[in-house]
N, C-alpha and C positions, 0 to 999 in steps of 0.2 A: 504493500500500500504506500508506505512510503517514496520508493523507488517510482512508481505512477505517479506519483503526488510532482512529485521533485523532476522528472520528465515532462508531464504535461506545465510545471512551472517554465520551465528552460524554451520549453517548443512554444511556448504566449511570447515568453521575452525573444524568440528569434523570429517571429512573426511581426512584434513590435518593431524590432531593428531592421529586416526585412522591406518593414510597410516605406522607415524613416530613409532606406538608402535609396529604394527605389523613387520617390517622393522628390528626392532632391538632385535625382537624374535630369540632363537637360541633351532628350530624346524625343523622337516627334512623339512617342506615347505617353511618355512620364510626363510630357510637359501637360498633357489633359490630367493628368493624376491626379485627387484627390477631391477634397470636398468644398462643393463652393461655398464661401461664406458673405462675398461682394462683387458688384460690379461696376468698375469705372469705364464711362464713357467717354473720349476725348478723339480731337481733331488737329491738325497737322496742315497747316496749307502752303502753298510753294514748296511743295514736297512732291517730285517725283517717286513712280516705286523704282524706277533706275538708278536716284540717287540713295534711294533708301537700301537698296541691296551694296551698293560701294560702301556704304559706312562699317560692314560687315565686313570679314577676312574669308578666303579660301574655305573655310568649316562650318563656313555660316555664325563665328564668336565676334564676341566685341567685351570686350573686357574693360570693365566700370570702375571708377575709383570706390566705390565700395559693393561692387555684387557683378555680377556675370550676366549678359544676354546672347542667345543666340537663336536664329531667325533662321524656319524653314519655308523657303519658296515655295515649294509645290506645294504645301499645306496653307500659307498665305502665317504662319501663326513664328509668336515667337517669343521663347521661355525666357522669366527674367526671374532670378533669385539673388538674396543678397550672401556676401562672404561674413557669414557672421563672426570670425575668426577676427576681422580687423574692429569691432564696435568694441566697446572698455570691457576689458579683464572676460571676455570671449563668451559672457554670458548668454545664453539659451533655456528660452520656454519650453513646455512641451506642447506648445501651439507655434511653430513656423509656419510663417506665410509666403506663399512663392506665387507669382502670375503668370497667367497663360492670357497673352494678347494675342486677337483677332485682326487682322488686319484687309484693312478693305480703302482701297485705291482707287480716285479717279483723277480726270485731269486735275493737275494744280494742286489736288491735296491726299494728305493720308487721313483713316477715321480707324481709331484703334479703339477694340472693348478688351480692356483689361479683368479677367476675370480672378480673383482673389482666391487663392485655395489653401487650406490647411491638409494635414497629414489624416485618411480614413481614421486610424488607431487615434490618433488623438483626440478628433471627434467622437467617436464610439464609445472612448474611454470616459471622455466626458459628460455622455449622456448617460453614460452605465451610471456612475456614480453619483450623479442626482436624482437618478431614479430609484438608486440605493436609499439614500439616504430621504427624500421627499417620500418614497416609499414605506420606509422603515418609519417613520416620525407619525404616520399617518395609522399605519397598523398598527403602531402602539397606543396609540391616543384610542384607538378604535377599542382594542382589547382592555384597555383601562375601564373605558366609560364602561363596557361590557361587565366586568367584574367591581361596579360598584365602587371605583376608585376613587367617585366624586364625592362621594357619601359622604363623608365630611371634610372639616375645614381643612385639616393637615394632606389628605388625599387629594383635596383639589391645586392646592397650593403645590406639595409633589408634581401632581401631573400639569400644571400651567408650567413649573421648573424644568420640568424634562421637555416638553413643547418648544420651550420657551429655547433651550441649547439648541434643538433641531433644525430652528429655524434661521439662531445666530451660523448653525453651520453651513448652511444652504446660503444664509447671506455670504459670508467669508466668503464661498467657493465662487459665487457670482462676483465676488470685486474680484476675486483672484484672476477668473476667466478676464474679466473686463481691463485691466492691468497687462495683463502679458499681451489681448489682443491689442491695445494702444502702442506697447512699444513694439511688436512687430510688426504690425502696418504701419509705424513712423520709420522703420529701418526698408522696407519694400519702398513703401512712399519718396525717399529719399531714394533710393536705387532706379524709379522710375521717370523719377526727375532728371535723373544723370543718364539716361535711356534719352530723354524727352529732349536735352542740349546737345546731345550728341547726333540726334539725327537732326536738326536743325540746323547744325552747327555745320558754314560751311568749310571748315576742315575738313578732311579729310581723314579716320580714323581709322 
């Protein structure tokens, strides 16, 4: 039992690492990966797609002062993630945010839908665990009243107390989620910006 235990532990965390390697691949499939959370809408004019593909190198990369892009023609689409290794002391969520931009060309301009993705397992992990727990808060409350837990003053006051934690813990978990997705869409956001000068820019990159 153990040994089960401790295997099916090991096979979640390499499904976890797995989900996160592939995720942060910048391939024409991985670039659709993952779960969308937003969508940015923006436009580009006095932008040819001729000139929008020289900003590009040989591999279709263009490498950002802080994150990576790379643009595949035949699919029109092109993956931008940031290098989190260069942001202070190399800090990482367990919510990364990576985009997959659509890209749609006519004369005179470009029209890009950035769509916003996190990691499946991240997502999933995080809906498991509010469901745990918004769950569990709810069945206890349920089986409390059930067994007469209100009955008096100390058994109401009890169950408002334990209510009372389940709820502070669902709040915590909601500022936590709301926290890490601010500063990963501020490090994207910024990575997109540096996408956004660089194709505009006419340098040559």
């Amino acid at each position: 039992m153990l040994f089960a235990g401790a295997f099916a532990g090991l096979l979640f965390l390499g499904l976890i690492v797995s989900d996160w390697l592939y995720f942060v691949r910048l391939t024409p499939d991985a670039v659709r990966y993952g779960c969308t959370i937003a969508r940015l809408q923006d436009h580009l004019q006095q932008l040819e797609r001729a000139t929008l593909v020289r900003r590009f190198d040989g591999n279709g990369a263009l490498v950002l002062p802080h994150g990576m892009a790379r643009f595949f023609p035949e699919t029109n689409l092109i993956g931008l993630r940031p290098h989190y290794r260069l942001f202070a002391v190399g800090f990482r969520t367990a919510w990364p945010i990576k985009g997959s931009i659509q890209v749609t060309t006519g004369p005179g301009r470009v029209d890009l839908l950035c769509i916003k993705r996190i990691p499946w397992s991240s997502a999933l992990l995080t809906l498991l665990w509010f469901l745990v727990v918004i769950g569990g808060t709810l069945m206890f409350l349920a089986s409390y009243v059930a067994q007469g837990g209100l009955g008096s003053l100390s058994g109401a006051v009890m169950g408002l107390g334990i209510t009372a934690l389940g709820v502070m813990v669902i709040v915590f978990g909601v500022l936590v989620v709301i926290l890490a997705y601010r500063l990963e869409n501020g490090r994207l956001t910024l990575v997109y910006h540096e996408l956004r000068d660089a194709l505009e820019s006419p340098v040559m990159h």
